[in-house]
Structures are given as structure tokens and as C-alpha cells.
C-alpha positions in Angstrom: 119.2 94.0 112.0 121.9 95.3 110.0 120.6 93.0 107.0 117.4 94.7 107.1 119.4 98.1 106.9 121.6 96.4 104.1 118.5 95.8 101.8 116.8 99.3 102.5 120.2 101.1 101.2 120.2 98.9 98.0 116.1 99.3 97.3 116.0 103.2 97.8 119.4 103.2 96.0 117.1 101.3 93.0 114.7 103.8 93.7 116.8 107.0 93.6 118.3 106.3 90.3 114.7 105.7 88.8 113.6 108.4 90.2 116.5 111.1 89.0 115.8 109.4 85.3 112.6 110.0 85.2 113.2 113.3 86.1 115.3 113.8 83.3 113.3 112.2 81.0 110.1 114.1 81.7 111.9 117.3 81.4 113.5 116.9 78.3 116.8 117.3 79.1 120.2 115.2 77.6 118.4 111.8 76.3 122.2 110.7 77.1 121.8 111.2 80.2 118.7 109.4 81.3 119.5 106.1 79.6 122.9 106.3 81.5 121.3 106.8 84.8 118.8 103.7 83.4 122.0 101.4 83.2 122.1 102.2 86.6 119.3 101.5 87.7 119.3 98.0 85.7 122.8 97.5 87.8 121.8 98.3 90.9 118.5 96.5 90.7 120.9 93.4 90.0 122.7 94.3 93.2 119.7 94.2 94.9 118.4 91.1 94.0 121.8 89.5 94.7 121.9 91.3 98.3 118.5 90.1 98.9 118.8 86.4 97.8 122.1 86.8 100.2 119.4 87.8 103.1 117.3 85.2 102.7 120.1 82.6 102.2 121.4 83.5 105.3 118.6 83.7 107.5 117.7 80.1 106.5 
């Protein structure tokens, strides 16, 4: 159960930081801004990935 939980926090986590750059994108605000909040989303998406491999590792 609390692996399930684990890999909803990093996905919407993934899916939050897209989400705020996009945001910031389509309004035209710092260009700064949204590639640094697209790093995050490349790093988190990494974490993701590696907590979700963990998962399935484990569960086998």
C-alpha cells in the first residue's frame, strides 16, 4: 500500500512541475523561469522512474 502512495507522490510531483511551466510559458512571463522549473521536471521524472523500477523490483 504505501508503495502505491510512494509512486502517486512522485508522478503528480512530475505532473505539478509541468504543469506550473507551462503556465509560465503560455503566459509569457520570465523565459528563466520556465526552463528552471523544466529542469525540474526532467529531475523529478528521473526520480520517478527510479522509484518505480524500485516498486516493481520489489514486488517481484
Amino acid at each position: 500500500m504505501g508503495s502505491n502512495a510512494l509512486v502517486g507522490v512522485a508522478v503528480g510531483a512530475v505532473a505539478l512541475v509541468l504543469l506550473f511551466g507551462l503556465i509560465n510559458m503560455l503566459k509569457g512571463d520570465n523565459p528563466n523561469r520556465s526552463q528552471q522549473l523544466m529542469r525540474w521536471r526532467v529531475v523529478l521524472q528521473l526520480v520517478a522512474i527510479i522509484i518505480i523500477m524500485g516498486v516493481i523490483w520489489y514486488r517481484s
